[in-house]
C-alpha positions as CSV (number, residue, x, y, z in Angstrom):
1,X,0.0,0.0,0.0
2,X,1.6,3.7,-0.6
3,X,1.5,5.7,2.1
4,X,0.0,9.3,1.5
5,X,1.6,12.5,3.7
6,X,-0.2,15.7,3.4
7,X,0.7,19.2,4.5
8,X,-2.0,21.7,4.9
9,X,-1.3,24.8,4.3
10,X,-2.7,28.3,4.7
11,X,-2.6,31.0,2.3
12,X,0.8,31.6,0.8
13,X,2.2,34.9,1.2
14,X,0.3,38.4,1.5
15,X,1.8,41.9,0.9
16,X,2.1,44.2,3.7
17,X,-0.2,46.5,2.7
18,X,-2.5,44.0,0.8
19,X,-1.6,46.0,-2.7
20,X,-0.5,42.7,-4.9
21,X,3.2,42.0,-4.6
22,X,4.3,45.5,-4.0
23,X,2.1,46.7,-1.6
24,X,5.0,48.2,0.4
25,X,7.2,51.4,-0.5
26,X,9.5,51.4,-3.5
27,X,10.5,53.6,-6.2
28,X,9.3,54.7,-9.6
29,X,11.8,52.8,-12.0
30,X,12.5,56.1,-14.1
31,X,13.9,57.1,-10.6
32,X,16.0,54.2,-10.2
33,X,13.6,51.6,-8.2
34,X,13.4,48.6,-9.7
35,X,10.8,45.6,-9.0
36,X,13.3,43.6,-6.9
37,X,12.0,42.3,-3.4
38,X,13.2,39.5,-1.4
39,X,10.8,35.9,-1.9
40,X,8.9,35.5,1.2
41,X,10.2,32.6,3.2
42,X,7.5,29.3,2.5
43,X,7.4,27.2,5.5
44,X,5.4,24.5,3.6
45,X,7.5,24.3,1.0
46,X,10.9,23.8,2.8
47,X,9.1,21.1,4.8
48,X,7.6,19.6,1.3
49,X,11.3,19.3,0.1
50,X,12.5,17.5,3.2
51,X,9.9,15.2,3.2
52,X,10.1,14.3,-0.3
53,X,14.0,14.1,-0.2
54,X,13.8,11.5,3.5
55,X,10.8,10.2,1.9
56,X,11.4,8.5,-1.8
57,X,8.5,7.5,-4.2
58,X,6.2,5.1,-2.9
59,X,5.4,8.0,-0.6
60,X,2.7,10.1,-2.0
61,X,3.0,13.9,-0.8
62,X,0.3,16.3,-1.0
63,X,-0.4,19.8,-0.4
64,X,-3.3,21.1,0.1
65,X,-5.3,23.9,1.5
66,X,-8.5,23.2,4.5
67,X,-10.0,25.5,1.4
68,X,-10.5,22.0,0.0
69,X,-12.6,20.3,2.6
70,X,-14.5,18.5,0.2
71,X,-10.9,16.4,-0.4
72,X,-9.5,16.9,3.0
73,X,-12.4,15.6,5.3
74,X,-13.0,12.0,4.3
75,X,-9.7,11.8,3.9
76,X,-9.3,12.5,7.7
77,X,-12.2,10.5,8.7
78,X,-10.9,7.1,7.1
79,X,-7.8,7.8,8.8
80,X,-9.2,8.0,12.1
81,X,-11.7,5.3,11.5
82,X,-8.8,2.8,10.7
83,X,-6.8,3.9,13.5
84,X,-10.2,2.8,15.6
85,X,-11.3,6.8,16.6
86,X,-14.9,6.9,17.2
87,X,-17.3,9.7,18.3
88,X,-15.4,12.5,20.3
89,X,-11.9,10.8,19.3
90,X,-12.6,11.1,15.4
91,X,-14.2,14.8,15.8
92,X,-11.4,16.0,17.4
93,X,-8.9,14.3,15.0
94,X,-10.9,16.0,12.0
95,X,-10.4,18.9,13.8
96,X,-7.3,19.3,14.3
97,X,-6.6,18.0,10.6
98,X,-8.2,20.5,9.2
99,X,-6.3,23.0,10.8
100,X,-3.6,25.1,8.9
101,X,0.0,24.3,9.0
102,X,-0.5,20.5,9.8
103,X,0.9,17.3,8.8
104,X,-1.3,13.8,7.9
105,X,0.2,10.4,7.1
106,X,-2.3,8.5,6.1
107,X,-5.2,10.4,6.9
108,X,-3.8,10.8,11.0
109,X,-3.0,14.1,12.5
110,X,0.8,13.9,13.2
111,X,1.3,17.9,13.7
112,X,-1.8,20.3,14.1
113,X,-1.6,24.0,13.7
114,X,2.2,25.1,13.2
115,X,5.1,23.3,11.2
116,X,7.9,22.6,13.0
117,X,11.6,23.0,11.7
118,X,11.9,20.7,8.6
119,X,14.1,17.9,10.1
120,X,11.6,17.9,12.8
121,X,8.7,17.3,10.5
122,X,10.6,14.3,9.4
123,X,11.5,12.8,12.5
124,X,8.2,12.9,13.8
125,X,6.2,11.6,10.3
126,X,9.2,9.4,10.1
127,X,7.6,7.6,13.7
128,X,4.5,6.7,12.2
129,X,4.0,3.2,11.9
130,X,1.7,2.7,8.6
131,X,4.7,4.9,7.0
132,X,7.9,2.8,8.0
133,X,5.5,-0.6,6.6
134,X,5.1,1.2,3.3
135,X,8.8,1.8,3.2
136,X,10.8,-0.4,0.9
137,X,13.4,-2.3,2.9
């Protein structure tokens, strides 16, 4: 069976002023300005690359946004559900799987609501046993 990880993540990166991607001050270019800002840093995708470089092919990564509940929601419920959650147990997973910045391997809520550092990510999706089993040898 191939495992499936998926990040959720929140919306990417707005301006500080909410003008498009130069909401904040710069200069005309006839005056020298130019349209040269530093990237904003991306979280998810730094943890995306770790994963996918610790975790090879089997290992299905997805990112996706709790925008997309239609996609997201059964997928946590048949994850709780074959971990045995019932009632309370499988609300709360949902829950917490829908939040942004968490982790899922195979529809179970490894991290909820903030990424930690990439190689931290790793360890701890690394742990989950339906993962290491879907692992070649």
């Amino acid at each position: 069976m191939t495992s499936r990880i998926v990040l959720v993540r929140g919306t990417r990166s707005a301006a500080p002023a909410g003008g498009g991607c130069c909401g904040g001050d710069v200069r005309p270019f006839d005056e020298g300005g130019s349209h040269c800002h530093p990237p904003p840093r991306d979280e998810v995708g730094e943890v995306y690359r770790a994963l996918r470089s610790a975790f090879p092919h089997p290992v299905d990564i997805q990112v996706v946004a709790p925008s997309n509940w239609l996609w997201l929601l059964p997928e946590l419920i048949r994850g709780g559900r074959r971990r045995g959650m019932r009632g309370i147990a499988l609300y709360r997973s949902v829950r917490a799987g829908m939040a942004v910045s968490s982790v899922l391997v195979d529809g179970v809520v490894v991290i909820s609501g903030g990424l930690p550092a990439p190689t931290d990510v790793v360890r701890l999706v690394g742990q989950e046993p339906a993962l290491r089993r879907a692992l070649p040898r």
